[in-house]
N, C-alpha and C positions, 0 to 999 in steps of 0.2 A: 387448672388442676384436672386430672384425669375424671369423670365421671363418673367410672366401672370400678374406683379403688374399694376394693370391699374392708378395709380397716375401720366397720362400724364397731363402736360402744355396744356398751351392756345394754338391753334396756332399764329403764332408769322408772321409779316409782313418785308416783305425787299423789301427795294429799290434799283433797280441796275442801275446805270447811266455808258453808253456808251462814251468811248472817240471820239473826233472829231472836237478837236479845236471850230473853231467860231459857229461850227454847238449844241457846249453846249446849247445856247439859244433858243433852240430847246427843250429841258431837263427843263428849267424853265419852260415853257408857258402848260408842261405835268405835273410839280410836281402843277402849281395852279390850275390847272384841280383835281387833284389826290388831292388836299389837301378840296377842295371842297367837293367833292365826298365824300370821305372818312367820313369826318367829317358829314356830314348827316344822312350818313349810319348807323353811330358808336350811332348818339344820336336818330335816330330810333330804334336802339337794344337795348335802355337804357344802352350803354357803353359811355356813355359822357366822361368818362376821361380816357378813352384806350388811349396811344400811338400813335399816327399815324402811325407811325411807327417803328422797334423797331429794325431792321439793315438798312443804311444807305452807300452801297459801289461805288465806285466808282474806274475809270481809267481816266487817266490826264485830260480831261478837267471835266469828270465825276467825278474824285477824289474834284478836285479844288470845283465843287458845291455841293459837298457831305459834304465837311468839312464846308465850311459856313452856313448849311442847321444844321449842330451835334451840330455848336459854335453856331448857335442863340440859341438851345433849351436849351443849357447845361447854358448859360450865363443869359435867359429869365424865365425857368423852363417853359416854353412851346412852340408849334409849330406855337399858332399866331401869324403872323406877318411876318413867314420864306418866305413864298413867295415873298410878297413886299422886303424882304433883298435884295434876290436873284433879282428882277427884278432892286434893285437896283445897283444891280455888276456891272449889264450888262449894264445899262447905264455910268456906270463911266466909262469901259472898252471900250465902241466905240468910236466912228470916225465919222467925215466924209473925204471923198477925194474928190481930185480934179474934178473926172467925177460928183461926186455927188450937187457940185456948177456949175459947167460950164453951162453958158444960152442954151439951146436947145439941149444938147450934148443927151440925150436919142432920141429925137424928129429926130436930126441927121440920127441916127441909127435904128430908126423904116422905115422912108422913105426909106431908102434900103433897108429894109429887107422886104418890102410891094412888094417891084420889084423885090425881086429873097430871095424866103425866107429861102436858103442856108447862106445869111447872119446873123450874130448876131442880137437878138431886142436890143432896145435900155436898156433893163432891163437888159439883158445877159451881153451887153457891160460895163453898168455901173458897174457889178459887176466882170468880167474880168481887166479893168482898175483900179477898187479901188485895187487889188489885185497885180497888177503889182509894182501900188505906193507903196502900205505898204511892199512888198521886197526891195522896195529901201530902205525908210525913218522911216520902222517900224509904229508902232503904241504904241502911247506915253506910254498905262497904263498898255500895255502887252508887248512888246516885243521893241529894238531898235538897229541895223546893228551893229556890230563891224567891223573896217576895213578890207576889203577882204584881206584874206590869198594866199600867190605865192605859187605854187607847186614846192618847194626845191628837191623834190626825183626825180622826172623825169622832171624838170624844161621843165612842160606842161603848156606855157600860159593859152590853153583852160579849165587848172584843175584849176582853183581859184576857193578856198573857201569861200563860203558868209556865216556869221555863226550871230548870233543875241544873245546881252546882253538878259537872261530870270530874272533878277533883278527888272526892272518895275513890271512885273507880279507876283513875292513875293510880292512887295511890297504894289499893287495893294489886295493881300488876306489878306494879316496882317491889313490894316485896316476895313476889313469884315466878318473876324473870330480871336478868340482871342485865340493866344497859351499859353500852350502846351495845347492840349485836352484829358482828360483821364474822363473815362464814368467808370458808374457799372450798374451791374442789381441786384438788393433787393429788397425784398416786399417795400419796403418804398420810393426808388428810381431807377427808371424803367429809366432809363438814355439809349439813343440811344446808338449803337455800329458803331460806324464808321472805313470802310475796307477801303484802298487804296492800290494799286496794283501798285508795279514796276517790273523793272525785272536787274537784276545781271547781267553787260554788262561782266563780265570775268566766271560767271557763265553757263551763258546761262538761267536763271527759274528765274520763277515768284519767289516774294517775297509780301508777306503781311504784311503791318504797320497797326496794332491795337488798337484800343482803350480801351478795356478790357484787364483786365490782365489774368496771364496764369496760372495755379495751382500752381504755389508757391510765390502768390499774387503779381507778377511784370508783370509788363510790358516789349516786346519785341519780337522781330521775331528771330526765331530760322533756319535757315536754309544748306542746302548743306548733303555731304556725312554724315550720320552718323554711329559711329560704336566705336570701342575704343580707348581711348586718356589717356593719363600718366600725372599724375602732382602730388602735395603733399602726395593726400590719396592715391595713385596707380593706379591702373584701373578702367576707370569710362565709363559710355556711354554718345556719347553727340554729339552735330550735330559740323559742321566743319565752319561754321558763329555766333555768336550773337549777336544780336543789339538792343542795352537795351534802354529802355525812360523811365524812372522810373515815371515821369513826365507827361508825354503823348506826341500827336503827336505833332512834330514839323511843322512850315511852309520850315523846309528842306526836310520832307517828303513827303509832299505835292509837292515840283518842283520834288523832286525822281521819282512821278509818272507821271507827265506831260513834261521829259524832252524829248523833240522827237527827233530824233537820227539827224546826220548831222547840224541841223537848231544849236541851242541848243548844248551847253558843257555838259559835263556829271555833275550828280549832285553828288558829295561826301558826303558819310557819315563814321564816325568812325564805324570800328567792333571791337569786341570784340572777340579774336581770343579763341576757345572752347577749346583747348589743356589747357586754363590756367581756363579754367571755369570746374574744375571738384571735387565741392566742395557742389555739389546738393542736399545733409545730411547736409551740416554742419550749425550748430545753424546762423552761420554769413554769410551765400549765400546771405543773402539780403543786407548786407553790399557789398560784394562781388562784387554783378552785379550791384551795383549802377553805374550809367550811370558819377557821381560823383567823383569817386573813381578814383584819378590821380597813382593806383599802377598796372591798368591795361595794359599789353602790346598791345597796339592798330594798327592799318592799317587800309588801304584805302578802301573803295567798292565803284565799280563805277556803278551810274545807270542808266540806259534810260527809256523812255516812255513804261508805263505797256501793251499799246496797239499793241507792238509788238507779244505779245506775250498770253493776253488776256485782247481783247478790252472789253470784254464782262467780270464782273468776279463771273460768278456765281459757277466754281469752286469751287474760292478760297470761296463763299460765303458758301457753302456748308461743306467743311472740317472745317472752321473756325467755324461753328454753331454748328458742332458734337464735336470739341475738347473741345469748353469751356464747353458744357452740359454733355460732360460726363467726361472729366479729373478736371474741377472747381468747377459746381454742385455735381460733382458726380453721376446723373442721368443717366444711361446707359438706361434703360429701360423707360423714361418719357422726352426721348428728344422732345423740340414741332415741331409740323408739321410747313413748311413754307408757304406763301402764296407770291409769286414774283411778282414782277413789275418791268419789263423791259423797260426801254425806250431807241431803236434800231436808232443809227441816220444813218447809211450806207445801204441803200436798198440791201439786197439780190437780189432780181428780179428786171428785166429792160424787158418793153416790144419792145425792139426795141435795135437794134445793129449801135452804133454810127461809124461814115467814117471819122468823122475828128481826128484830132492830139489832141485838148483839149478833145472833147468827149471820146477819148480811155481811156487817161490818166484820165479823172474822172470815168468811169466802173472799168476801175486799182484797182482805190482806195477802191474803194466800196467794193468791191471783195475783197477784202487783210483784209479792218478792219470789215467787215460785223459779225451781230453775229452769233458763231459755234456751240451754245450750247444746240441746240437741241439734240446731241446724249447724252449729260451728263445728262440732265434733263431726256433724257426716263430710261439712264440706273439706274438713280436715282429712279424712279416712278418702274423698274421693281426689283428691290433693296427693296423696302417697303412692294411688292405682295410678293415675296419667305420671307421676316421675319414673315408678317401676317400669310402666309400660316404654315409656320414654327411654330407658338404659335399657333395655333387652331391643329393642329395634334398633338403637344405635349400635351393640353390637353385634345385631342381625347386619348391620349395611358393614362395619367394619373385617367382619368375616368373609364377607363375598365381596369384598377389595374396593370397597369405598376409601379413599386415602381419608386420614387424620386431618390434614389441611383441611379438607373439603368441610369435614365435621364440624373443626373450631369456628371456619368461616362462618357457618349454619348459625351457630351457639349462640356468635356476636351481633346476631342481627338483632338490629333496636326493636322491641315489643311493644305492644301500645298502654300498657300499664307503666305503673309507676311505683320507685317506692314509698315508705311514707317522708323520705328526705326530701321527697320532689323529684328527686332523679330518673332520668328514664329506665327502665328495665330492660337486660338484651336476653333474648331466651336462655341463655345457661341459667342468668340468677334465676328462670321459674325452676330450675334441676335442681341446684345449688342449695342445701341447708333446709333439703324437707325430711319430715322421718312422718314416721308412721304412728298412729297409736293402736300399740296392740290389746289391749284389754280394758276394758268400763267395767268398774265394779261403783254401782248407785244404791247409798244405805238411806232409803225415805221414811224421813216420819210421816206417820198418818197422824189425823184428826180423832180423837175416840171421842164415844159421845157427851162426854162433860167439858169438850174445848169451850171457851169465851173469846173474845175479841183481840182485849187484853191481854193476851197469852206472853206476849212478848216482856211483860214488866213482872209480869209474876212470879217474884223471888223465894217463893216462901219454901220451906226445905221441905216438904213432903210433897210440892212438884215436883222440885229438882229432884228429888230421889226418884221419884215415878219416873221422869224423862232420863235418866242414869239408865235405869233396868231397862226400859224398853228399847233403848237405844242398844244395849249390850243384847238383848235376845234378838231384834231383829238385824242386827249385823249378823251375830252366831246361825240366826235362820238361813240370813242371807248366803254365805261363808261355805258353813257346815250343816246343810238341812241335816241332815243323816243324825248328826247328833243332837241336835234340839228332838227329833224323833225320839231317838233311844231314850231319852231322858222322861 
């Protein structure tokens, strides 16, 4: 294929939501901000029936409001409304606790902390207490205690397991998104692409559950060692995991990526073992990989929270936008450029180095799930300068009467990289299905001064309202400083 065909796409918009437990509602009060915006924006350019958006990913509690945010649009055929869904989740999923009824109990805690203000405010307290409670008694529409576990191996009274039914919180999504979810993209239906990220607790690596299908028009996540594998037709190539949804996403894919290691049991799903999947020619593959098919020899994978591993998944958002445009479309040379929106719920920076035992333990956190992907994203942008640069010198040599022959020959020479099939790479594939990302837009939460450790469990509705607003002002900040001013 010609290199110089300039028949690129639109650029095309993603959404990437951050893991972080109760601090998701944080993530809502920035997509009505973003949905706002947007939408203005779009029917100032006379694109009134753009997409809002047109990748949608997400990591466990990111995942969880990614999928309700794909299931209104896909269910509604548009994105009115997805906001008020979502603000509606999050009121069915709060709370309140005990600190949060008790007569004077913040008022308590403020008068001390007026007198030596090394004490908790009464806001800090509130929200450290509601936190303590919901590890007891759980929280009715997300998560609730299974009986603590004895430690049998080294019968350590001090090792009890406290580990929590995550059964509420399916049940809590199913009725706010409606399974299975399987999207396309066609001139006629420009349907969202919804990522969620877990990761392969016997694996070690991320895994992505997709909502689009793959070049040989299914659905499913391919992953692990690949290389060659023996079965009826002989020698085939093919990775060493498959996990088919012919269907689309489930709501077991959804807990796959918000199962958080310890708290939480691991989330099971069937694989489809690839040694018996080597039939990738044959007219009945599609029979074959049906997720249906009780002739497949199946096992266990077990998974945890995608956030271990990338809280953030603009990776996987990345590899995932180049394989469908150039292995589905077919488009190697017209892949569209992205334009990201982040929304960061773990502060990177703290201006101030915490003494106490919860303050350590919340910088901990921060630091662990904060996002990393600033290097991906430059190496990505300097990744689009060497292809650009690459197609303007090639038709620099083909102007001043370099033959074509000569070019292709150049293109096919084997490179010393590799893909991730194992196959060699010849410099065209480095040409081949790169796009560029034209715009970052990053919505962070900060830390204010009554954070706790715990932030992550903390369901009670007068956080979640806190982290609503301040997510909607600082997106609007972000967005439209102009008019958070005037206001």
């Amino acid at each position: 294929m010609d290199i110089n065909t300039n028949s690129v796409q639109r650029t095309q918009r993603a959404l990437v939501f951050q893991g972080g437990g109760a601090l998701g509602a944080y993530e809502t009060g920035v997509f009505k901000a973003l949905f706002e915006t947007i939408t203005k924006e779009d029917e100032k350019n006379g694109e009134k029936d753009r997409p809002l958006f047109d990748i949608v990913a997400g990591t466990s509690i990111g995942a969880i409001n990614a999928t309700i945010l794909v299931s209104h649009v896909l269910e509604n055929k548009t994105w009115l409304g997805s906001p008020e869904k979502l603000y509606t989740f999050w009121d069915y999923i709060s709370t309140n606790s005990y600190a949060d009824i008790m007569p004077g109990f913040k008022d308590w805690w403020d008068y001390w902390h007026r007198i030596n203000p090394a004490i908790a405010s009464g806001e800090a307290a509130r929200r450290y207490y509601s936190t303590k409670q919901f590890e007891l008694t759980g929280v009715s529409n997300v998560f609730t205690p299974f009986s603590p576990l004895a430690d049998t191996k080294f019968m350590d009274v001090s090792n009890t397991w406290f580990r929590y039914d995550k059964n509420p919180l399916k049940r809590s999504i199913e009725q706010f998104a409606k399974f299975p979810i399987a999207t396309n993209y066609e001139e006629n239906q420009k349907q969202p692409r919804l990522l969620l990220v877990s990761v392969d607790v016997q694996d070690g690596t991320t895994v992505t559950f997709d909502s689009y299908p793959k070049s040989d028009g299914l659905r499913k996540s391919e992953y692990g060692k690949h290389g060659q594998i023996f079965g009826v037709n002989g020698k085939k190539e093919g990775y060493e995991h498959t996990i088919p949804y012919d269907n689309g996403i489930k709501s077991d894919f959804v807990m796959a990526s918000a199962s958080v290691p310890i708290n939480y049991d691991y989330s099971v799903i069937e694989d489809v073992e690839s040694k018996l999947v080597d039939t990738l020619n044959s007219p009945t593959a599609t029979v074959q990989l049906s997720e249906n098919n009780i002739n497949f020899n199946k096992k266990r994978r077990y998974f945890w929270d995608g956030g271990i591993l990338s809280n953030t998944p603009i990776r996987e958002v990345i590899n995932a936008h180049q394989d469908y445009w150039v292995n589905v479309k077919g488009a190697k040379n017209s892949v569209p450029n992205l334009d990201l929106y982040i929304v960061d719920l773990h502060p990177s920076k703290q201006n101030y180095v915490p003494l106490d035992h919860d303050g350590v333990q919340n910088r901990e956190a921060d630091i662990t799930y904060h996002d990393r992907t600033a290097h991906d994203i430059k190496v990505s942008q300097i990744m689009a300068d060497y292809i650009n640069m690459i197609r303007e010198l090639t038709q620099v040599a083909i102007d001043h009467g370099v033959s074509k022959n000569i070019i292709e020959k150049f293109l096919d020479t084997t490179a010393q990289s590799k893909h991730r099939t194992g196959k060699p790479r010849k410099y065209r594939d480095l040409i081949e299905g790169q796009f560029s990302i034209d715009k970052i837009v990053k919505i962070a939460r900060k830390n204010d001064s009554n954070t706790i450790s715990n932030k992550t469990f903390d369901f009670s509705y007068d956080t979640l309202d806190h982290l609503r607003n301040v997510g909607y002002l600082d997106a609007i900040d972000h967005l439209n400083p102009q008019d958070v001013k005037d206001n």
